[in-house]
C-alpha positions as CSV (number, residue, x, y, z in Angstrom):
1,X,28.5,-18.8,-4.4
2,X,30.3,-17.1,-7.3
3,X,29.3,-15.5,-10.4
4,X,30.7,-14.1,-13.2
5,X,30.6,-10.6,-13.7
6,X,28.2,-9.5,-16.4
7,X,30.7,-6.2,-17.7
8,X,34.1,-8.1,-17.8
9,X,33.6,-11.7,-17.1
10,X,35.9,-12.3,-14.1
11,X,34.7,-14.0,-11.0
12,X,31.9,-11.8,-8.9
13,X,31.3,-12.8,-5.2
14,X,28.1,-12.4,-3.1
15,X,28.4,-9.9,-0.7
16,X,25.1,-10.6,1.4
17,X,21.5,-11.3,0.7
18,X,18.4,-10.9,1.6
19,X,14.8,-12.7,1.6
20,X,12.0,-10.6,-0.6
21,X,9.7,-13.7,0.2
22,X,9.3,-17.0,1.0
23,X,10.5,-18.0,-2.9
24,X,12.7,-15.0,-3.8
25,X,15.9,-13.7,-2.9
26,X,18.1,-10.3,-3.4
27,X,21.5,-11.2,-3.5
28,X,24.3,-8.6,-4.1
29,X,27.7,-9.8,-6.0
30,X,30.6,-7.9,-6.4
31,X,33.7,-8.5,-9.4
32,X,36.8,-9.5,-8.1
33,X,38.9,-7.4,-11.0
34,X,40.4,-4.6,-9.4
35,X,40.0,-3.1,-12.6
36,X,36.5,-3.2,-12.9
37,X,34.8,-3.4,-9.9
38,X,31.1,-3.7,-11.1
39,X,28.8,-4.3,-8.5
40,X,24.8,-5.7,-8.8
41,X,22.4,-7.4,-7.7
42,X,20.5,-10.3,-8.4
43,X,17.2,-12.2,-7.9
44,X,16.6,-15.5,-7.1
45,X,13.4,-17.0,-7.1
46,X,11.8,-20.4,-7.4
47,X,10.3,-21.3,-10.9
48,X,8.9,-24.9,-10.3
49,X,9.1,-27.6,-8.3
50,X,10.8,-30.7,-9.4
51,X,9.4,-33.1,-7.0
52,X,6.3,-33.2,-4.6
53,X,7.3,-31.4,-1.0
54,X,7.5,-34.3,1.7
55,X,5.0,-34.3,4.3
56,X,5.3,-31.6,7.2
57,X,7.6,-32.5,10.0
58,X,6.6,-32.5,14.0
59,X,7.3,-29.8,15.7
60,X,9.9,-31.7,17.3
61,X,11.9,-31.8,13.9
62,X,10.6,-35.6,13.1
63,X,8.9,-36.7,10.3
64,X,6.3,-39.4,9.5
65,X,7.0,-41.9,6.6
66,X,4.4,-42.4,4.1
67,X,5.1,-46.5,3.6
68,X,6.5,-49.3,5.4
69,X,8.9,-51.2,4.3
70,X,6.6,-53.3,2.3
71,X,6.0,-50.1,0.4
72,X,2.0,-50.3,1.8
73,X,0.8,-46.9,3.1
74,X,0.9,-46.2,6.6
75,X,-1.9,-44.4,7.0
């Protein structure tokens, strides 16, 4: 993912990133000017959520659905 650089506007690239917890993220970008060269960081993090999470999958990777076709619950 690309940025733009906060000192001279060009495009910065992250270099690598890493997980502070479960919701937030350290990501470090560098500028692609030659000229300027800035490099920082930047956190990510997760302000809400836009949707209710779907239900847990199986610990084989499958997941239950919640209706039927008829849209009548399942369980």
């Amino acid at each position: 993912m690309a940025f733009t650089c906060p000192q001279c506007g060009a495009v910065a690239k992250t270099r690598t990133s890493e997980m502070m917890s479960e919701e937030t993220r350290r990501s470090y970008h560098q500028c692609q000017n030659i000229l300027c060269g800035c490099t920082f960081t930047m956190i990510t993090s997760i302000e809400r959520y836009l949707t209710l999470p779907t239900p847990p999958a199986t610990s084989d990777g499958f997941s239950y659905p919640e209706t039927g076709l008829s849209g009548q619950p399942l369980r």
